[in-house]
Rosetta silent file (secondary structure, phi, psi, omega in degrees, C-alpha in Angstrom):
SEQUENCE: XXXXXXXXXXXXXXXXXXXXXXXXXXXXXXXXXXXXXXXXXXXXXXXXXXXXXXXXXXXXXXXXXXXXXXXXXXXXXXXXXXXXXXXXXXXXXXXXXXXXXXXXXXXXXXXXXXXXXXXXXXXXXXXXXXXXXXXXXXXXXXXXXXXXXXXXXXXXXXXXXXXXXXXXXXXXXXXXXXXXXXXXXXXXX
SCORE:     score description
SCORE:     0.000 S_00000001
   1 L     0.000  126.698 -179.170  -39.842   10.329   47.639 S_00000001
   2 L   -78.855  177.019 -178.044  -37.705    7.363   47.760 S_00000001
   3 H   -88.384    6.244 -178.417  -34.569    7.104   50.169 S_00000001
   4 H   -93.454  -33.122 -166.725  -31.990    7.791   47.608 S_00000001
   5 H   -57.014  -49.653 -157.261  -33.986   10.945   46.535 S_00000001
   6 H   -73.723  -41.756  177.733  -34.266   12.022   50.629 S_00000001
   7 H   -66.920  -17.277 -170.579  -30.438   11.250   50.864 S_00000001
   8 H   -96.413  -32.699 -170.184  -29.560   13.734   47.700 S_00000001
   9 H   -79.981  -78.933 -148.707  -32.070   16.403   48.972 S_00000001
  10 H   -45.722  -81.536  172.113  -29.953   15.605   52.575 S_00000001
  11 H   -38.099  -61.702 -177.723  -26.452   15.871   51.391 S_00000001
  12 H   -43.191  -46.190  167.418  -27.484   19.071   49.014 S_00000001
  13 H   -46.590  -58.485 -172.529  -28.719   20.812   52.257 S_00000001
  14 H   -76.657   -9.561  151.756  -25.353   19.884   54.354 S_00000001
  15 H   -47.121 -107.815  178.658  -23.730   21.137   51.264 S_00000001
  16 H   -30.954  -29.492  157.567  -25.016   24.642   51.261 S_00000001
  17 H   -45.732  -58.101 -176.034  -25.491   24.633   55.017 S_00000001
  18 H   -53.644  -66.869 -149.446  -21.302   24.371   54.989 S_00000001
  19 H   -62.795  -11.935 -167.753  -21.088   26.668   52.208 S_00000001
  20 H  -114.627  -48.296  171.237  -23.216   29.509   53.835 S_00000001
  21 H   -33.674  -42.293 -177.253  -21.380   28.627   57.300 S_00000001
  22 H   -84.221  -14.519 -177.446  -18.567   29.135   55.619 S_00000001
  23 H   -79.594  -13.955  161.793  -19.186   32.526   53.882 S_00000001
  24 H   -73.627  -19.586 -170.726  -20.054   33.772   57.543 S_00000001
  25 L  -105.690   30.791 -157.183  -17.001   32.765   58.758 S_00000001
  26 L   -83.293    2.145  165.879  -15.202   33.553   55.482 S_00000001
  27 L   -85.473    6.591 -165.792  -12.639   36.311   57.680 S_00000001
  28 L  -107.777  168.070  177.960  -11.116   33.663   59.415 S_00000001
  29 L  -109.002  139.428 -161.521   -9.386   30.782   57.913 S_00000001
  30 L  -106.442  147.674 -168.638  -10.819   27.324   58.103 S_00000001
  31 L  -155.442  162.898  173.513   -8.791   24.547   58.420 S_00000001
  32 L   135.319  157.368 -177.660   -8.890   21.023   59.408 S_00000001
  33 L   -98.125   40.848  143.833   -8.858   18.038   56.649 S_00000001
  34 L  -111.107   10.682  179.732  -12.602   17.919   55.729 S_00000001
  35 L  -109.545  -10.509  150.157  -12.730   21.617   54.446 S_00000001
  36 L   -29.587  -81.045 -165.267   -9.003   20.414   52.941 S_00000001
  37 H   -46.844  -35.265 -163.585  -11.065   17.774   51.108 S_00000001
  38 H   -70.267    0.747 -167.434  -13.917   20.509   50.565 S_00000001
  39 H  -102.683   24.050 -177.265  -11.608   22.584   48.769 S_00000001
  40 H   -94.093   15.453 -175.233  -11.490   20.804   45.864 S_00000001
  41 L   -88.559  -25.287  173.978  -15.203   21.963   45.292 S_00000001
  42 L  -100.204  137.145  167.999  -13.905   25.215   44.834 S_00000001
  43 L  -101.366 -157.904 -146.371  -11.403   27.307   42.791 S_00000001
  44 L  -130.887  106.903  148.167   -9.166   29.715   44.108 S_00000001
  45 L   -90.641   16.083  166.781  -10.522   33.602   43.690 S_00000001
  46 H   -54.485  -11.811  151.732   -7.718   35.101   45.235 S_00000001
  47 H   -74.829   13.388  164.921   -7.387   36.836   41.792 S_00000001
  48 H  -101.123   -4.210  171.180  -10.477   39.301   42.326 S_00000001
  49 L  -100.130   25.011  179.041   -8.632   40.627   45.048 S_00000001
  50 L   155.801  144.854  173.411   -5.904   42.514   43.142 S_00000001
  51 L  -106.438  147.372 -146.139   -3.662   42.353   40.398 S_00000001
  52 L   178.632 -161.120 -173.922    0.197   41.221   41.374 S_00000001
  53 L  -103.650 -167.282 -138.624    1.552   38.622   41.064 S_00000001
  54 L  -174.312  122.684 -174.474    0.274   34.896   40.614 S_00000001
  55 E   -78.253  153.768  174.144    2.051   31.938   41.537 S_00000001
  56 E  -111.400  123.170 -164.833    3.951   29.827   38.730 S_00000001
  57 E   -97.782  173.638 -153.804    5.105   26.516   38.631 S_00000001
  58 E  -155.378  139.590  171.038    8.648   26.292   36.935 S_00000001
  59 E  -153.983  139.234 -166.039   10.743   22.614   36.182 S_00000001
  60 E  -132.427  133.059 -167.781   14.293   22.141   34.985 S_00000001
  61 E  -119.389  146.780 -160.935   15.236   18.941   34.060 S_00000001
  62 E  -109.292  132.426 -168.195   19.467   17.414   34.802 S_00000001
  63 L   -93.656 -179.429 -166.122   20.729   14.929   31.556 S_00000001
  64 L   -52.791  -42.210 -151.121   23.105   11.794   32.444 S_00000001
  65 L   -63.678  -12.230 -163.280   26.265   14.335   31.813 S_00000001
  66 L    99.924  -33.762 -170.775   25.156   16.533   34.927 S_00000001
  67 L   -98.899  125.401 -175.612   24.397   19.692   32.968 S_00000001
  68 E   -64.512  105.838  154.505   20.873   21.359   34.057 S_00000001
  69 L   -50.384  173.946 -169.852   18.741   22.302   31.395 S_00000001
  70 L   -85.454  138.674  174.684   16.750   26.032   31.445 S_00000001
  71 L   -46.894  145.078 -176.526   14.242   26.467   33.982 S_00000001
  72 E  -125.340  157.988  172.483   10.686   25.952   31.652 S_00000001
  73 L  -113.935  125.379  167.654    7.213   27.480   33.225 S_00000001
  74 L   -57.717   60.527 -144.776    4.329   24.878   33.521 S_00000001
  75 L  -130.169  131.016  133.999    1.761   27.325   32.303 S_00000001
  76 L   -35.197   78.261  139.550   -1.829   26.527   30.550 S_00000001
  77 L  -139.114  103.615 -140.947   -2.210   28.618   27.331 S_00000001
  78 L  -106.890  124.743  168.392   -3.590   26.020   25.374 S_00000001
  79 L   -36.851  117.320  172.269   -5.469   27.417   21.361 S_00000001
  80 L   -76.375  132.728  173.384   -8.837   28.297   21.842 S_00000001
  81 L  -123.141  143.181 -160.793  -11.100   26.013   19.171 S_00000001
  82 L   -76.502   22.563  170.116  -14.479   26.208   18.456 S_00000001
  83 L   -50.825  -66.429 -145.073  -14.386   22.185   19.645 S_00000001
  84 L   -58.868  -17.193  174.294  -14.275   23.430   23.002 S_00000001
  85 L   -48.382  -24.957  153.369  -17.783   24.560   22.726 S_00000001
  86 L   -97.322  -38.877 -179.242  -18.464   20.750   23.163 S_00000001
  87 L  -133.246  105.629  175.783  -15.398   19.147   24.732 S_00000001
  88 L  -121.501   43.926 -176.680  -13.224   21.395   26.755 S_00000001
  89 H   -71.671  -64.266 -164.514  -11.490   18.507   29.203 S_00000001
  90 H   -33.837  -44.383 -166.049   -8.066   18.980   27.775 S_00000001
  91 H   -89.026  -32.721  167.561   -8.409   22.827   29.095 S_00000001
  92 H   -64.228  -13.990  173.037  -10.563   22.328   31.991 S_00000001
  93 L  -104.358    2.470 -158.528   -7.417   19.927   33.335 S_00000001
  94 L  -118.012  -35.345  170.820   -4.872   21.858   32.603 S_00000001
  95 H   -72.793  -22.012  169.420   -6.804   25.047   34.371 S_00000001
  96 H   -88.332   -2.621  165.588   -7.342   22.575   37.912 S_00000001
  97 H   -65.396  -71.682  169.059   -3.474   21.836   37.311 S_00000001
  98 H   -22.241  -55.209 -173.000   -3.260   25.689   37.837 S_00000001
  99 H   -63.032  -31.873 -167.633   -5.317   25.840   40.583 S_00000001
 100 H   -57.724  -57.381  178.489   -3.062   23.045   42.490 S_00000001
 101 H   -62.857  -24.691  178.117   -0.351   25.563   42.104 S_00000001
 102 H   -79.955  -20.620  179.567   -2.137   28.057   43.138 S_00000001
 103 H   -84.416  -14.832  162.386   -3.279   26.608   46.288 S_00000001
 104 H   -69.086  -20.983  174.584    0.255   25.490   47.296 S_00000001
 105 H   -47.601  -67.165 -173.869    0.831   29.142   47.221 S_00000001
 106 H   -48.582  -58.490  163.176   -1.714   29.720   49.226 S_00000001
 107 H   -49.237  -57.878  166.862   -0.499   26.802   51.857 S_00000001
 108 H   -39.711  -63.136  146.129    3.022   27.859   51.631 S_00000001
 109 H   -10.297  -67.979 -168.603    1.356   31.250   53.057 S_00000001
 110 H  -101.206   -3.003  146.036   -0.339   30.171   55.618 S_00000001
 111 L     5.974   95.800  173.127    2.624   28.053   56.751 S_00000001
 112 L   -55.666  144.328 -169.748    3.205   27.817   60.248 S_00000001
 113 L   -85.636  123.871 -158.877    6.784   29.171   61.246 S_00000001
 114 L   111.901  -32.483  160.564    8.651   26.116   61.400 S_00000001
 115 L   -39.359  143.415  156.702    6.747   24.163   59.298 S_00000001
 116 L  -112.543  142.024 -173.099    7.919   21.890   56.726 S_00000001
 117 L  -104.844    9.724  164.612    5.500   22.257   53.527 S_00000001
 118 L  -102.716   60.763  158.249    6.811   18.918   51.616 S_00000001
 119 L  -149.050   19.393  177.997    4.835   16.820   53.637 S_00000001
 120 L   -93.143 -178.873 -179.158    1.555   18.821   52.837 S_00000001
 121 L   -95.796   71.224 -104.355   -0.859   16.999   50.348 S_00000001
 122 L   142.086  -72.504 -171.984   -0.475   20.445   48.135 S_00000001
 123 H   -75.183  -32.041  161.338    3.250   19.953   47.432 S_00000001
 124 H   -41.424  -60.552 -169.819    2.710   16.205   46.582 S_00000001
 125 H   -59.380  -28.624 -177.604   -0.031   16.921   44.281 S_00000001
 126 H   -83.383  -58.499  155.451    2.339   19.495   42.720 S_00000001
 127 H   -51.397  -42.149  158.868    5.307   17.658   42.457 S_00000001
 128 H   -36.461  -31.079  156.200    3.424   15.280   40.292 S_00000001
 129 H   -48.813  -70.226  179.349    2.496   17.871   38.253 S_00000001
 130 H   -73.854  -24.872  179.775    6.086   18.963   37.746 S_00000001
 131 H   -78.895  -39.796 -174.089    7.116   15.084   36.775 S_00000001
 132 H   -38.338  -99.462 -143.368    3.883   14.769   34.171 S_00000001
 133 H   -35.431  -36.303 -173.248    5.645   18.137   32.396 S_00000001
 134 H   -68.945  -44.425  170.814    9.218   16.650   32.799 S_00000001
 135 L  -112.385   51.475  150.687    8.522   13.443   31.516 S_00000001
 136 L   114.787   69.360  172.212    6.455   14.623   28.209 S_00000001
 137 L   -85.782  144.712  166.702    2.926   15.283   29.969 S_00000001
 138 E   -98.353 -172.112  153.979    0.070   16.777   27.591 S_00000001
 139 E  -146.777   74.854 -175.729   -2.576   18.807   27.808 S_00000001
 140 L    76.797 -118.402 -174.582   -4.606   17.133   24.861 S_00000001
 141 L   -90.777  -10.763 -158.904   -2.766   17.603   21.880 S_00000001
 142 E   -93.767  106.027  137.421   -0.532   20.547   23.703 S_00000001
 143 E   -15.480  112.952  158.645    2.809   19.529   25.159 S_00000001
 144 L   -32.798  -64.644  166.946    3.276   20.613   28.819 S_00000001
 145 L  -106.374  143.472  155.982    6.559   22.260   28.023 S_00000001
 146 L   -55.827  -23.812  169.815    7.934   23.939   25.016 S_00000001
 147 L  -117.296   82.170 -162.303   11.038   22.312   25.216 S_00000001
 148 L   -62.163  176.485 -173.217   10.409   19.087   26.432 S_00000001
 149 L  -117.739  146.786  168.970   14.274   17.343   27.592 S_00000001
 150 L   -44.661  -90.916  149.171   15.469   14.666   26.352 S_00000001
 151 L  -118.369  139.953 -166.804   16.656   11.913   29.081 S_00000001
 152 L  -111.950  135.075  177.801   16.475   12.732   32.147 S_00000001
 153 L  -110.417 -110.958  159.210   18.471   11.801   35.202 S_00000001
 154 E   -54.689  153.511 -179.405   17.280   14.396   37.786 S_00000001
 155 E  -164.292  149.507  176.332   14.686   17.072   38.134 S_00000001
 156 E  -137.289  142.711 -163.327   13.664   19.765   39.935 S_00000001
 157 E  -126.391  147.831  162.211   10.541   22.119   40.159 S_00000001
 158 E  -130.718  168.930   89.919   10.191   25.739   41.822 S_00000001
 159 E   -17.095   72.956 -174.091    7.444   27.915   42.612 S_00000001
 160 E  -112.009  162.273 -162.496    8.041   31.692   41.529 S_00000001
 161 E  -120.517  116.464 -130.652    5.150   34.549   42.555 S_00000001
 162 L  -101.731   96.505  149.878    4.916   35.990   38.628 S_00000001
 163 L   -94.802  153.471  165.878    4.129   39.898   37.310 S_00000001
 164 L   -84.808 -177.406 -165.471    3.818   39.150   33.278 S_00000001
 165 L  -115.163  165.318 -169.886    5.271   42.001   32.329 S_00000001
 166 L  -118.407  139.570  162.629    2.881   45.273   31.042 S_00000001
 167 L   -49.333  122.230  171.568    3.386   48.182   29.071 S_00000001
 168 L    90.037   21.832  145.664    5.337   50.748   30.590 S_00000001
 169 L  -151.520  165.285 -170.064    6.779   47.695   32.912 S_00000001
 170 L   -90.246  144.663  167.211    9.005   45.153   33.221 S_00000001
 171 L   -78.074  156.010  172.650    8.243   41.373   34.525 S_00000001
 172 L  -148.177  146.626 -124.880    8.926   40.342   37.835 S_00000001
 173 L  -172.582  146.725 -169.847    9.468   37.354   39.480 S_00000001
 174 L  -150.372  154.519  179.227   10.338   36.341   42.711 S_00000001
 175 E   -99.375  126.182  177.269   11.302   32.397   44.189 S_00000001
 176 E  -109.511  -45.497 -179.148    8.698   30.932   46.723 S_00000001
 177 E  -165.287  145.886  164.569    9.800   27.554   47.146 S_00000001
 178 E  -132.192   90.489 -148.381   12.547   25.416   45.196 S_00000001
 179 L   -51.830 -166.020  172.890   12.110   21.571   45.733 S_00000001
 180 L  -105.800  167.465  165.893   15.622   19.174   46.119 S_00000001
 181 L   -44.330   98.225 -179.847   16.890   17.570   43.610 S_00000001
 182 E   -58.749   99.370  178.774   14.719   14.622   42.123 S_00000001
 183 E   -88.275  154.681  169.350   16.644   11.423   40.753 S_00000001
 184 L   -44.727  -31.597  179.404   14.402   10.165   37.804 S_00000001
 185 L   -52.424  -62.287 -176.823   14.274    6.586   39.560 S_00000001
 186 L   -43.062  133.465 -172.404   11.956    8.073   41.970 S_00000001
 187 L   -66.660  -41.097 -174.602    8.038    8.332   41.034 S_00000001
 188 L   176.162 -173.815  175.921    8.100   12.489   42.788 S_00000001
 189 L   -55.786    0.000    0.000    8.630   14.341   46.038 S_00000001
């Protein structure tokens, strides 16, 4: 065994070593910024524990004149083709774009009272997110928003926690965080 091999077998260990550390310790919540970094190894299964709602990202974009355009929802649901059976990046990017929102949720949560949460690396990553859709972002051949806006002066993104709505109920929707007002000069939050 060479030393690159002994270093991959090494790492692969301290991999699984975390990961089984962490599933002992999985009631408590781990925190600190390497299991930050670590969580991008992971998606977010907080949807096996119930069904409710599910956070949504949301972006409204303001023309030179002042007048706000309609809130639009940043949502994946991109045609399934039997392409993807070979190449599914367009969908596979659009679902860790999901996850980002969902983990600001989750951060926004776990919040400290007092806190401010636009200085987390979460709401950055998210705001970014909301300028791709505002100024004409894809998802392969799929347009971020159905209505993308025209020129843009200002923009703004929220956070709403989602029911779709079901037979025999109505949707509901609730506001979790609503950023400030964005001028266009600016790259994001």
């Amino acid at each position: 065994m060479d030393a690159s091999s002994a270093w991959t077998v090494l790492l692969v260990l301290a991999y699984f070593g975390l990961l089984a550390w962490g599933l002992k310790h999985r009631g408590q919540v781990l925190q600190g910024p390497w299991f930050f970094f670590l969580r991008a190894f992971f998606p977010n299964w907080k949807f096996f524990h119930g069904v409710g709602r599910a956070p949504r990202l949301h972006v409204r974009a303001q023309d030179a004149s002042g007048r706000w355009g309609d809130w639009q929802r940043v949502y994946p649901r991109l045609p399934r083709r039997l392409s993807h059976l070979l190449d599914n990046s367009a969908v596979n990017l659009a679902l860790t774009q999901q996850n980002l929102v969902d983990h600001l949720a989750q951060d926004i949560n776990e919040l400290p009272e007092g806190q401010d949460i636009t200085h987390s690396v979460s709401f950055q990553l998210v705001g970014r997110l909301a300028h791709a859709a505002i100024t004409g972002g894809r998802w392969g051949d799929q347009p971020m928003l159905a209505q993308p806006p025209g020129q843009v002066a200002a923009w703004q993104f929220e956070l709403r926690m989602e029911r779709p709505e079901m037979p025999g109920q109505s949707a509901d929707s609730a506001l979790m965080l609503r950023s400030a007002v964005i001028p266009m000069s600016d790259a994001g939050p």
